[in-house]
C-alpha positions in Angstrom: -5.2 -46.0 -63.3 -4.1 -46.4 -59.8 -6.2 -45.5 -56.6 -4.6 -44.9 -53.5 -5.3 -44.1 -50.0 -8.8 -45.5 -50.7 -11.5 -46.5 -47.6 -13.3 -49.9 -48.4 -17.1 -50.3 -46.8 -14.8 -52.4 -44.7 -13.0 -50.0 -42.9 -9.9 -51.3 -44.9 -7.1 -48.8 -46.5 -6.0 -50.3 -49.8 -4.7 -48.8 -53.3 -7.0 -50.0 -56.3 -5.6 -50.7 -59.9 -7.6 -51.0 -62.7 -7.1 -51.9 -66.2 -9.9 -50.7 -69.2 -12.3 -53.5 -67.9 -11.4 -54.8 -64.8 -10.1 -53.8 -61.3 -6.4 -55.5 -61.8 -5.0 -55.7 -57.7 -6.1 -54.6 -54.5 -3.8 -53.8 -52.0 -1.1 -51.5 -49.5 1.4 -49.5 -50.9 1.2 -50.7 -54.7 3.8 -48.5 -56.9 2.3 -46.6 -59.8 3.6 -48.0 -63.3 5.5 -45.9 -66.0 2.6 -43.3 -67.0 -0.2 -44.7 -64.7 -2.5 -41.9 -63.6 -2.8 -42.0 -59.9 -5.7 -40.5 -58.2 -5.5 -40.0 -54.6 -8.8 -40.8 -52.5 -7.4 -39.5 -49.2 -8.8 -42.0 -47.2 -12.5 -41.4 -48.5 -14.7 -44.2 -49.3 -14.6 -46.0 -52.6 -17.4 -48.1 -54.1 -18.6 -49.9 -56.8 -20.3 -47.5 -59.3 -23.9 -47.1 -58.7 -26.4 -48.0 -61.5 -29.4 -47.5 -61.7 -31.8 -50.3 -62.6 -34.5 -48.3 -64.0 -34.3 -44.9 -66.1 -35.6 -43.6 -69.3 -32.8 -41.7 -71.2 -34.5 -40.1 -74.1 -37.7 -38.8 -71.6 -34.9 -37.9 -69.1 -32.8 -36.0 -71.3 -36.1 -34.0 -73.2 -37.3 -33.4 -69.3 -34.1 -31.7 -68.7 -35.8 -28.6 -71.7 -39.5 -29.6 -70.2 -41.7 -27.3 -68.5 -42.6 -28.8 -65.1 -45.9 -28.6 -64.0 -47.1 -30.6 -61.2 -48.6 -30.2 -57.7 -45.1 -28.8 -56.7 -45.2 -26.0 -59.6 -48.6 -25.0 -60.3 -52.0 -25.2 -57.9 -54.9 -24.3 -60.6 -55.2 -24.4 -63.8 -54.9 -20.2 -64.4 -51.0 -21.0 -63.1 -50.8 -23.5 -65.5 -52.0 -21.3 -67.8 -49.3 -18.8 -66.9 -46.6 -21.2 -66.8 -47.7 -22.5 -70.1 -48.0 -18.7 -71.8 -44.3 -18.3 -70.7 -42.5 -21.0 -71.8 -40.6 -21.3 -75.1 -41.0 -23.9 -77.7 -38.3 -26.4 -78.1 -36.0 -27.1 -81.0 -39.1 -29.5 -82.5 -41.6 -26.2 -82.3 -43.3 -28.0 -79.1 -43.8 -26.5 -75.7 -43.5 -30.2 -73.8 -44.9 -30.1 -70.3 -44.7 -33.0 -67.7 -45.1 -33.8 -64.2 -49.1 -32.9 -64.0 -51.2 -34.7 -61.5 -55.6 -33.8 -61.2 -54.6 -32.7 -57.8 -53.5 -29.2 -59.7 -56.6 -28.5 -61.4 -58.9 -32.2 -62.6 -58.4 -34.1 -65.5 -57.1 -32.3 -68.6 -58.6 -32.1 -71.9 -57.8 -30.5 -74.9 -60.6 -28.2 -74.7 -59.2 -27.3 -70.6 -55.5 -27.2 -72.5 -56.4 -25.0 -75.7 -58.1 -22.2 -73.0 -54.6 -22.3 -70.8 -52.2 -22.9 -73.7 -50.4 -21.1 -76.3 -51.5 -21.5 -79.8 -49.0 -23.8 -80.5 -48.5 -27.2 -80.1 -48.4 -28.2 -76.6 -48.2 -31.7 -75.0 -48.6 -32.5 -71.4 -47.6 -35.7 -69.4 -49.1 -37.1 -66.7 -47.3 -37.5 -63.6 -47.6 -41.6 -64.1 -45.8 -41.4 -67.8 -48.4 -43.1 -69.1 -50.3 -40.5 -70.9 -50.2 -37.3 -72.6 -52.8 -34.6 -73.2 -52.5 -32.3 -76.4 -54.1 -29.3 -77.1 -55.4 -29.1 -80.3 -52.9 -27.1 -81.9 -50.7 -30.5 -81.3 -53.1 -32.9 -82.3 -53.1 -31.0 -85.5 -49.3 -31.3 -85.9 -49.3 -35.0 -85.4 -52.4 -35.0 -88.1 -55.2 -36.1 -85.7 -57.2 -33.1 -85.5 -60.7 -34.4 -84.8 -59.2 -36.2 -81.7 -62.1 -36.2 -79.4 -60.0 -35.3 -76.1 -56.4 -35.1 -76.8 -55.8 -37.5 -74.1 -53.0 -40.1 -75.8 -51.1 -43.0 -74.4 -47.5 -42.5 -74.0 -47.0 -46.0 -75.5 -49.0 -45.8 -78.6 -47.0 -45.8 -81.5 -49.3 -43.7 -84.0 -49.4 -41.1 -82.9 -45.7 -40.7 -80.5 -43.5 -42.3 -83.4 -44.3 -38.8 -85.3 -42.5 -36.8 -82.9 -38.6 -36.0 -82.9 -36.8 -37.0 -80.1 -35.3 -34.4 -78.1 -31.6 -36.1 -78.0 -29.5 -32.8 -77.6 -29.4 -33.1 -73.2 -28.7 -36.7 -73.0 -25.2 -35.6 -72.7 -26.2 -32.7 -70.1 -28.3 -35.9 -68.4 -24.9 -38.2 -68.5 -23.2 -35.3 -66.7 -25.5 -34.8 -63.8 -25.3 -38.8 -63.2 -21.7 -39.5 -63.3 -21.4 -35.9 -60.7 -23.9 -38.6 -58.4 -21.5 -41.7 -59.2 -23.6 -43.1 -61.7 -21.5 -45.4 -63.8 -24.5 -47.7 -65.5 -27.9 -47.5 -66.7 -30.6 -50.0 -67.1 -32.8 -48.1 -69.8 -36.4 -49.0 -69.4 -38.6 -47.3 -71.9 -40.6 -50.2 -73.6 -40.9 -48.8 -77.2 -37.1 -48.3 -78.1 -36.4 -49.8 -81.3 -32.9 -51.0 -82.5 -31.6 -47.6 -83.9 -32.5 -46.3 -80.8 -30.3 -48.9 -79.3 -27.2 -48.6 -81.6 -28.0 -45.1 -81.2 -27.1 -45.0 -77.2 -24.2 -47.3 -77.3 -22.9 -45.4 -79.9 -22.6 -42.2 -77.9 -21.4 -44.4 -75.0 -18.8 -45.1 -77.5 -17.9 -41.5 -78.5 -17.8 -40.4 -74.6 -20.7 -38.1 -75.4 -22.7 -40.6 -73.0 -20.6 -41.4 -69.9 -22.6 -44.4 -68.4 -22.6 -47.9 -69.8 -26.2 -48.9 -71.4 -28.5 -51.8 -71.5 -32.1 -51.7 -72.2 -35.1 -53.4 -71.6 -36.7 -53.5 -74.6 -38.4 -55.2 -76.2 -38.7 -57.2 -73.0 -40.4 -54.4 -70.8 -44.4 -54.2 -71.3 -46.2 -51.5 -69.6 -49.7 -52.4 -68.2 -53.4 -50.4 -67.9 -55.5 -51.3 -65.7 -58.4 -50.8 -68.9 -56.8 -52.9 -71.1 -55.8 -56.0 -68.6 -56.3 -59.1 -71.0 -55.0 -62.1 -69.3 -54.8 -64.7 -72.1 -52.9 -62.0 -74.4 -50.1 -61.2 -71.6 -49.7 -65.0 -71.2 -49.0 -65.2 -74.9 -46.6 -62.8 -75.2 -44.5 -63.9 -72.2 -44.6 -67.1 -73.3 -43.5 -66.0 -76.9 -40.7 -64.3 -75.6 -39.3 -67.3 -73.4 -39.6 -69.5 -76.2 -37.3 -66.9 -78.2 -35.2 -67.0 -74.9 -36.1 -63.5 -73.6 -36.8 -62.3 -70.4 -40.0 -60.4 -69.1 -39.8 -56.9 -67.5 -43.6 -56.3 -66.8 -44.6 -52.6 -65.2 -47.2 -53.2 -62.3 -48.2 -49.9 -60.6 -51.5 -51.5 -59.3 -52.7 -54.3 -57.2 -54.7 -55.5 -60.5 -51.9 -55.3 -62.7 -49.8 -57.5 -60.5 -52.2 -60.0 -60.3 -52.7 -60.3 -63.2 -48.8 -60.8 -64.4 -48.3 -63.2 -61.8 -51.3 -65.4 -62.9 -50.0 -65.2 -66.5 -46.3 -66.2 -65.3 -47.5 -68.9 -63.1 -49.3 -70.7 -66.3 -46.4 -69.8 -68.6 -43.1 -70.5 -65.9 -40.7 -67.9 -65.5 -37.2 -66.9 -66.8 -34.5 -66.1 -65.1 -34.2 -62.9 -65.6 -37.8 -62.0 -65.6 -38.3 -58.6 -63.3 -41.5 -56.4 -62.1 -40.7 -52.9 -62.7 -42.2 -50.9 -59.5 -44.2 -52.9 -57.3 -46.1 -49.8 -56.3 -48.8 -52.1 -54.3 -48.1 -55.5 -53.2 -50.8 -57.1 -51.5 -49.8 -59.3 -48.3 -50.8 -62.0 -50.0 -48.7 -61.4 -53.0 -45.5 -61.7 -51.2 -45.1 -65.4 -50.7 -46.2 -65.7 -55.1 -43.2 -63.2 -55.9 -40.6 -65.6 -53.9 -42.0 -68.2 -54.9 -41.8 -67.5 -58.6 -38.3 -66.3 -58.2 -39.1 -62.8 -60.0 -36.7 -59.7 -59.4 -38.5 -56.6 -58.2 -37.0 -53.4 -59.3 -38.2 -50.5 -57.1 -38.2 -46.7 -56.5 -38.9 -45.6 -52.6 -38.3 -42.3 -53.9 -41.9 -41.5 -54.2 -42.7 -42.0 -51.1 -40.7 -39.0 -50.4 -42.1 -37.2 -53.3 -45.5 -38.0 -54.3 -46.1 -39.6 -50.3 -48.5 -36.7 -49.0 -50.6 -37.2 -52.4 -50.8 -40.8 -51.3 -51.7 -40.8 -48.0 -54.8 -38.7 -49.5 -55.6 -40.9 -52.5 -54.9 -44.3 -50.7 -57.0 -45.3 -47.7 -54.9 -46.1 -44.7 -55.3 -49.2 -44.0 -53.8 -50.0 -47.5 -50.7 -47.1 -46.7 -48.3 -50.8 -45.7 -48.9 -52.2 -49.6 -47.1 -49.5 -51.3 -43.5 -49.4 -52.3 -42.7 -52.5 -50.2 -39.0 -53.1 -49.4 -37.9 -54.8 -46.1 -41.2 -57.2 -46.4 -39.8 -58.1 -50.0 -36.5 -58.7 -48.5 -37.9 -59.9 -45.7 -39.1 -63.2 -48.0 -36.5 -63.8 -50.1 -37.7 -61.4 -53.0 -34.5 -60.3 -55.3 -35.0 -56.6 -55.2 -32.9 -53.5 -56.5 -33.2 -49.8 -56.3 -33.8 -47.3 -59.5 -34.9 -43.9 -59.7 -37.3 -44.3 -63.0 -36.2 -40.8 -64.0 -37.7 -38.6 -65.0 -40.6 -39.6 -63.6 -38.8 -39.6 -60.0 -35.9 -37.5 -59.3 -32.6 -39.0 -61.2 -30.3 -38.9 -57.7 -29.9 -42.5 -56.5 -29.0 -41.3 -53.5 -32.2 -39.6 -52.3 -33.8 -42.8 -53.3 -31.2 -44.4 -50.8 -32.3 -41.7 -48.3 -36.2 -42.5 -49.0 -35.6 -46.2 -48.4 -34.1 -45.7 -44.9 -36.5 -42.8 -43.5 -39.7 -43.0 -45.7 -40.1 -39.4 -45.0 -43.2 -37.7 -47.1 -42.4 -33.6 -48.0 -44.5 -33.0 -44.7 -42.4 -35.0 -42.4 -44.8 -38.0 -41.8 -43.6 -41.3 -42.0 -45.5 -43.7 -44.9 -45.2 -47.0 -44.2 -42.6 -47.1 -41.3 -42.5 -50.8 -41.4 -40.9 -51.2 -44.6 -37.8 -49.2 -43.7 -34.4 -50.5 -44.4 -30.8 -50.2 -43.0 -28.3 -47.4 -44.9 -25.7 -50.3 -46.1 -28.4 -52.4 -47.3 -29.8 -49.5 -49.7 -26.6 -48.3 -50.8 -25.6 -52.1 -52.2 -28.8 -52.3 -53.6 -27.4 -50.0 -56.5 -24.2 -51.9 -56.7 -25.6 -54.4 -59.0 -24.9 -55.4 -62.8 -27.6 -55.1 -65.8 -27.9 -58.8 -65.8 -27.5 -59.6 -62.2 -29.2 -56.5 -60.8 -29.1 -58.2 -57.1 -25.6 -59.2 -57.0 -23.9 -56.4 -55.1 -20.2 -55.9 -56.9 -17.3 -55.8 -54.3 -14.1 -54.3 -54.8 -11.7 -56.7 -56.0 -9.9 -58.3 -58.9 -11.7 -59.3 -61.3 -14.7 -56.9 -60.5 -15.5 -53.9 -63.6 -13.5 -50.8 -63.2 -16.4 -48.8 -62.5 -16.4 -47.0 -59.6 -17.4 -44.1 -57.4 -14.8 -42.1 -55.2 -16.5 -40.3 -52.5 -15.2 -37.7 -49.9 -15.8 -39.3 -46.3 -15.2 -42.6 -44.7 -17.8 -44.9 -44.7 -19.5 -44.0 -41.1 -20.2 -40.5 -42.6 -21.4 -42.0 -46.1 -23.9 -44.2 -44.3 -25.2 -41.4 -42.3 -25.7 -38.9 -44.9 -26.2 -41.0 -48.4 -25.7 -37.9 -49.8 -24.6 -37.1 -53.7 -22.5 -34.2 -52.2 -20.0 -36.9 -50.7 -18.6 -38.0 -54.8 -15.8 -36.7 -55.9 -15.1 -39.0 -58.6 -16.8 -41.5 -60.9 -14.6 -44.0 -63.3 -16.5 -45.8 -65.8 -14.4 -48.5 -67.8 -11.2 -47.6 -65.8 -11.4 -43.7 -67.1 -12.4 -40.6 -64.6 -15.7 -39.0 -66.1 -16.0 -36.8 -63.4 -14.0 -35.5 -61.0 -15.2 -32.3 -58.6 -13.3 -29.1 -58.4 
């Protein structure tokens, strides 16, 4: 494929070649070879595909067919009820519900679910991911029907590794990223297994799943707060350096991090190791992350949607600890940019958006100190799955994965806006192109 009329970051007009793998030359006024598609940019901006360095595929896809039903949706638990009376099983006979926060109505039971819910088998998610309430129609499907509250971790594999994956939207998933120039995706669900994995990179294969794949697991290790054990997590990082693994540890909570970097300062660190979130970084965490050398992979995106909840549930004088960016930069930290969809919305660029303003749904500003420069957030999804820091650059060499967009780049950086792509090329091949 050939590229022309295409707008670097730079300000520099150039036509792009690329080969199957690699851009090939960079440059003015290359000829198209014998049966070379050419795609014109007309002087818009082209960039290095975005990926995004934390997303959960299978949850993301089944959310697409999910009934939503958080603070945004529902405000008590007789609209929950309604929402849940109107929706429709899915193609596994559940109705599958996520989103839900106690700001809507408390904490749910089963008994709270089985007087809002159908009688059929109903599972609702918390809004964290990290736990599911059934009703008891469901805890009777999945054979635990004497289940004293119906309130199951997401990560427990006796009780989740009975339910059918809904796989039939990853492909309606794949299309909404590649229309927001999504070319790679770092998959970060901690309990895949390896048909899972062969499973993913065999639709990449097939085209049904536009974006290149890599995943976490069995590297990534999600954290509670209940169950913090200190000698164990030291164990099992250290198990999985010795094997030559890296570490990608989830750390929501000021605890959780603590504890992580206590265990990876007795066991060393790899690499490659990463802390998924950073949702709360104490001051005085900051100079232990540089120092350890870990990547932090981050999602400012809930500041703009869960930021009014927390400037309620989080006292104020704590507001500067969460979702750090330009203080982890700011020291040297290694840091990308994710969306962890579906738990946060699955556009990169309103994450870019959130990084630069920190804009809550009511207009106030959540930590205005931690704000960061349009460029800077835009580069900070143009890394790789095993570099996720080291921006790509168009040039020779460089993967043919990119992202055509409709502007030049003043306009980009003002409006970091999904709107702008009109094409995405993953492995030298259009995947999308807009009408």
């Amino acid at each position: 494929m050939l590229i022309r009329n295409a707008t670097l970051l730079d300000g520099r007009t150039v036509d792009i070649r690329l080969d199957t793998e690699r851009i090939v030359e960079v440059g003015s006024g290359l000829s198209p070879h014998p049966d070379e598609e050419v795609l014109d940019a007309r002087l818009g901006t082209v960039i290095p595909g975005l990926h995004d360095h934390h997303l959960h595929i299978y949850s993301a896809a089944a959310a697409l067919d999910s009934v939503r039903v958080g603070p945004g949706q529902v405000r008590s638990i007789a609209e929950l009820a309604g929402v849940l009376t109107g929706a429709q099983p899915g193609d596994d006979g559940w109705i599958r519900a996520i989103g839900y926060h106690e700001a809507v109505a408390g904490p749910l039971d089963r008994r709270v679910l089985d007087e809002a819910s159908p009688d059929v088998p109903v599972r609702v998610q918390h809004r964290s991911g990290v736990l599911w309430t059934l009703n008891s129609a469901g805890l009777t499907h999945i054979g635990l029907p004497d289940h004293p509250d119906g309130r199951l971790r997401s990560a427990d594999p006796e009780w989740s590794g009975s339910l059918q994956r809904r796989e039939t939207r990853i492909s309606d998933l794949s299309a909404t990223l590649s229309r927001y120039g999504v070319t790679g995706i770092t998959d970060a669900t901690p309990d895949l297994d390896v048909g899972d994995v062969v499973r993913l990179t065999g639709m990449h294969r097939r085209g049904d799943l536009d974006q290149q794949v890599f995943c976490l697991a069995p590297g990534k290790r999600i954290l509670h707060d209940d169950r913090l054990d200190l000698t164990e997590l030291t164990d099992w990082i250290g198990a999985r350096h010795a094997a030559g693994g890296a570490v990608s540890i989830h750390c929501v909570t000021a605890a959780q991090l603590v504890v992580t970097l206590t265990a990876l300062q007795a066991v060393g660190t790899h690499p490659q190791d990463r802390i998924e979130h950073a949702a709360v970084v104490p001051d005085d965490a900051l100079d232990e992350l540089a120092a350890l050398g870990l990547t932090v992979v981050t999602q400012p995106n809930f500041v703009a949607e869960r930021g009014d909840q927390y400037r309620t549930d989080v006292p104020a004088g704590e507001h500067h600890e969460l979702w750090r960016l330009k203080s982890l930069l700011d020291a040297g930290i290694a840091t990308a940019l994710s969306t962890d969809a579906p738990f946060g919305d699955a556009d990169p660029w309103a994450t870019m958006r959130a990084a630069v303003h920190r804009t809550t749904g009511s207009g106030a500003v959540l930590g205005p100190d931690e704000r960061i420069d349009a460029a800077t957030a835009l580069t900070m999804f143009f890394g790789t799955a095993d570099a996720p820091t080291r921006a790509r650059t168009i040039e020779p060499g460089q993967p043919a994965d990119l992202c055509v967009l409709s502007a030049p780049p003043e306009q980009v950086l003002a409006e970091l806006s999904a709107d702008l792509v009109t094409a995405t090329i993953v492995e030298g091949n259009p995947v999308y192109r807009r009408r």
